[in-house]
C-alpha positions, 0 to 999 in steps of 0.5 A: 774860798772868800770868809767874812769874819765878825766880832764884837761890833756890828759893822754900819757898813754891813748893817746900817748901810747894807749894800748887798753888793758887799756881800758879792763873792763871800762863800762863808761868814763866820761869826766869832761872838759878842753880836746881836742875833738879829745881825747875823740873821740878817747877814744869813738872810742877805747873804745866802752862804753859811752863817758860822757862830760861837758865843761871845760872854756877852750872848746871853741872849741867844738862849731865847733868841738864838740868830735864825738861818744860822749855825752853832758849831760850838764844841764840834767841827763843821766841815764846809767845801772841805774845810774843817771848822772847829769852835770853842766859844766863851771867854774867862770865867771872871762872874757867874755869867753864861759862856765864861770857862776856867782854863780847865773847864776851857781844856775839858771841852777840847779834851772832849773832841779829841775823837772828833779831831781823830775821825777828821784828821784835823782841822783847818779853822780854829774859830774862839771868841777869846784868844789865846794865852799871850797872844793878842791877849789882855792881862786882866782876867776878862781879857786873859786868853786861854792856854789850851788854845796854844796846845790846839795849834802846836798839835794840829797846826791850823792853817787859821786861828779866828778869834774875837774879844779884842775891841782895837779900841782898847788901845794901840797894842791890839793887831789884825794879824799874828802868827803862831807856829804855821797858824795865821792868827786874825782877829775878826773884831767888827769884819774882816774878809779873806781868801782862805788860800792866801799864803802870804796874809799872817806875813807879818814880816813884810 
């Protein structure tokens, strides 16, 4: 299975350039937040594959224009070609805006789908726009990732983590890939493609 992943910035190359040639091969697009509605409404126009989406903190406006042709799988796994696909949006509370989540609030919703993981036996995707704790994480609050991301994977070892928030503008330290235990960990930060079977993409070591 051949995914996009997108974050953050809408891609000139996907949008403002579009060749629909791009999207030739692509069997899921999962978005990971922070997007304009209207970009992942095109991309489920032009595409015609499933258009994942979680909230980035930045997605107020999905409340009044949510991305049409498009779906939310925040709080649930979705199950695609037999691919288990769970998300948990959102990033640190640091304001009162919507899509911002304590560490705690952040454990009472994976808390909640506990049973929903137990009737799947899994899942294979973790899809967040924050990352996790100390993972390709920032240290000041906005930026911080959240621990309980870190108990999903030692628990049900994911074969991948997709997480947005990461602008690599913000400097040098910011990386594509990561590994955590047996999870290959990407950070999806404007697009990114990749076959869901390829062993050897968080090999960071070589």
């Amino acid at each position: 299975m051949r995914i996009l992943a997108v974050a953050d910035e809408e891609s000139k190359a996907l949008w403002d350039y579009f060749d629909k040639s791009m999207l030739a091969g692509i069997d899921l697009i999962i978005s990971c937040g922070d997007l304009d509605p209207q970009y992942l409404s095109f991309l489920a126009t032009f595409s015609d594959v499933p258009v994942l989406y979680v909230h980035g903190n930045h997605d107020k406006v999905y409340k009044k224009m949510p991305p049409e042709g498009c779906i939310c799988i925040e709080d649930k796994i979705f199950v695609y070609k037999g691919v288990r696909i769970l998300g948990l949006g959102g990033s640190m509370r640091y304001t009162k805006g919507d899509h911002q989540y304590t560490e705690w609030e952040m454990r009472k919703r994976a808390a909640r789908l506990r049973f929903p993981i137990f009737v799947k036996r899994g899942f294979d995707i973790l899809v967040t726009h924050a990352p996790a704790y100390q993972l390709n994480d920032g240290r000041d609050l906005p930026h911080q990732g959240f621990g309980v991301f870190l108990k999903l994977m030692e628990r049900y070892r994911p074969k991948y983590f997709l997480h947005g928030h990461m602008h690599f503008s913000y400097g040098k330290r910011q990386k594509r890939f990561d590994r955590y235990m047996d999870t290959c960990v990407i950070n999806a930060y404007e697009k990114y493609v990749f076959e869901y079977e390829d062993k050897n993409l968080c090999d960071i070591s070589s």
